[in-house]
N, C-alpha and C positions, 0 to 999 in steps of 0.2 A: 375138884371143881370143874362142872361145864367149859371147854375150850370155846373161845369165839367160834371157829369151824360148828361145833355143835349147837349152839345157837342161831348160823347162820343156814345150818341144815333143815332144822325145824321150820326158821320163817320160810324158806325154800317151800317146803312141803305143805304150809297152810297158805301158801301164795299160789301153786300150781293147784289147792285143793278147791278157794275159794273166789280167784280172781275169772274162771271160767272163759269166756272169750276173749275178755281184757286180757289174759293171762300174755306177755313177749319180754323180749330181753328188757325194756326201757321199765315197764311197770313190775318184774323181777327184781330189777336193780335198785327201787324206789325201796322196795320191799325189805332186800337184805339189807341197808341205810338205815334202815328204822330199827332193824333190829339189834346192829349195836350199838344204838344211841345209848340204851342204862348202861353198857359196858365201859364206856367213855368217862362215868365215875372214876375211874380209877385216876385219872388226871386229877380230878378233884380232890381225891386223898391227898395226893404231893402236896396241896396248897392248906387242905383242912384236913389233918387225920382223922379218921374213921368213917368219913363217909363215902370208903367205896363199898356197893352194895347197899348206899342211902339215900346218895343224892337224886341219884336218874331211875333207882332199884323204885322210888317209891309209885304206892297205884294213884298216886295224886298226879303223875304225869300223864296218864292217859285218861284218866279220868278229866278231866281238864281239856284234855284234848277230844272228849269225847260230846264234851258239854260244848265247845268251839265247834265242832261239827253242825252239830244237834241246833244250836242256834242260827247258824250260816245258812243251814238248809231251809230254814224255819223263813225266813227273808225271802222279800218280794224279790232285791236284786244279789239273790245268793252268789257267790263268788264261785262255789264247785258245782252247782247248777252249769251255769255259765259254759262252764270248760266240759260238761257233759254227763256222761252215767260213767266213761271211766275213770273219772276222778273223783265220782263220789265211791264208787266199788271200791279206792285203791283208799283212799280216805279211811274208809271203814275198817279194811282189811287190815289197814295197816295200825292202827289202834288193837287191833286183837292178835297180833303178831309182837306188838311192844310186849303185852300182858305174858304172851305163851310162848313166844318164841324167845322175849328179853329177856323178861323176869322170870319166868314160873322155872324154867332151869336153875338158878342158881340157889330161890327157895327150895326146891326140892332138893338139894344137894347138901349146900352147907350153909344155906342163909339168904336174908333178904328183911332189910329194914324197913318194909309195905307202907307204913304211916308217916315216916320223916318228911316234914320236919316238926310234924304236929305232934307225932308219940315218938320217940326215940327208941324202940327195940328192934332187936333183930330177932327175926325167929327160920328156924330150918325145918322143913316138913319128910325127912329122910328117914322114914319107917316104913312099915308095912301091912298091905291089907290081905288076910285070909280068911276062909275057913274053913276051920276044923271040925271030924267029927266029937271032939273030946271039948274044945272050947267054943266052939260055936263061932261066930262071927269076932272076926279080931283086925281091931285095926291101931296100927300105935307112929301112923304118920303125924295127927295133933294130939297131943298130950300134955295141957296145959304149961307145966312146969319145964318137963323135957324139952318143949319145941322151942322154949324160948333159950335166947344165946343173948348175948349182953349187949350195951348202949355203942353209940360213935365212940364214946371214950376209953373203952376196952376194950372192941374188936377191932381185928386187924387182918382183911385179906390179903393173903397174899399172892402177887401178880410176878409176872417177868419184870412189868417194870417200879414196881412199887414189891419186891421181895421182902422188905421188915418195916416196921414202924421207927420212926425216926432214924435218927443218923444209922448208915449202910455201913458195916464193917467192909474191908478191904477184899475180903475173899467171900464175899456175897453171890449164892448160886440163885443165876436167875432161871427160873422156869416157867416157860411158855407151853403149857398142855394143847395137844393134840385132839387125843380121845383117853377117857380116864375107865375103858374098858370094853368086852366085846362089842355089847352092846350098842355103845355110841357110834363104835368103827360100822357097827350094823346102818348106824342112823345116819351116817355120813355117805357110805355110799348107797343106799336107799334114796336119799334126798339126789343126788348126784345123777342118780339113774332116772329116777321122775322125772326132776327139770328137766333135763336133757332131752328126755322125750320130746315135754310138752313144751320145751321150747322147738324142737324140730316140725312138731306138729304143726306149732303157730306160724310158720313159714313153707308150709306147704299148699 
């Protein structure tokens, strides 16, 4: 599974890509906030199993949040008006950082319960797109059947701090993921390296 680190890399990356002049430490910081909000489920699980990767995973929170937007700005005396164009840039941004930097990691990995609490499924989109000269175009990220994984009541992620479903046996290993391969280690210091620029820039 996606570590926090790699989630917090990504919104990193689509906050330096899309916040442009607004881009400094304070509206960074807004940024990475947002983006472990769906992570935060996992508190959730301790109190209701199976809804981590349901409760805050679903696209009804940003959606929602998007429609909150959409309406404020729509207003004579809009609130993020008000406070400027960087707060409605940071507004925006930060709804498409929930979707890609929260969620679309963990969907792509091992799961994500998109519709809770209206449909109950989890589905994981962790296949592959190519093509071949012999098959042609192949893709087996959705595959009806496959992609789906089971309800609140039968999945169970597991976290550092939520490591099994109900009662924790005594010699329980907790594990807190880093990076879950080159790649991500790629994505961690890529983001690392970006920011850091483009927060040095913004201070110049």
């Amino acid at each position: 599974m996606p570590s926090t680190l790699v989630h917090l890399a990504l919104g990193a990356l689509i906050a330096a890509a899309l916040l442009e002049e607004f881009f400094d430490a304070r509206s960074l910081g807004v940024v990475l906030l947002v983006t472990v909000v769906p992570d935060l489920d996992t508190f959730v699980g301790l109190v209701v199993p199976g809804t981590h990767r349901a409760a805050l995973h679903t696209l009804l929170v940003p959606f929602l949040a998007a429609a909150a937007i959409a309406y404020d700005l729509r207003r004579e005396e809009s609130w993020l008006r008000a406070r400027g164009e960087r707060a409605i840039r940071l507004a925006w941004v930060s709804v498409l950082v929930y979707v890609f930097a929260g969620i679309a990691p963990d969907l792509f990995v091992n799961g994500a319960n998109l519709l809770y609490p209206l449909h109950d499924q989890f589905y994981a989109l962790n296949g592959r797109v190519l093509v071949s000269d012999q098959r042609g175009f192949v893709q087996t990220l959705w595959e009806a059947e496959e992609s789906r994984r089971g309800t609140t009541r039968t999945e169970h992620y597991r976290t550092g701090v939520d490591p099994v479903r109900g009662k924790e046996p005594k010699d329980v290993e907790r594990v807190f993921p880093i990076a879950g391969g080159g790649l991500q280690v790629l994505l961690l210091l890529t983001a690392t390296a970006v920011t850091g620029t483009r927060l040095w820039l913004s201070r110049r």
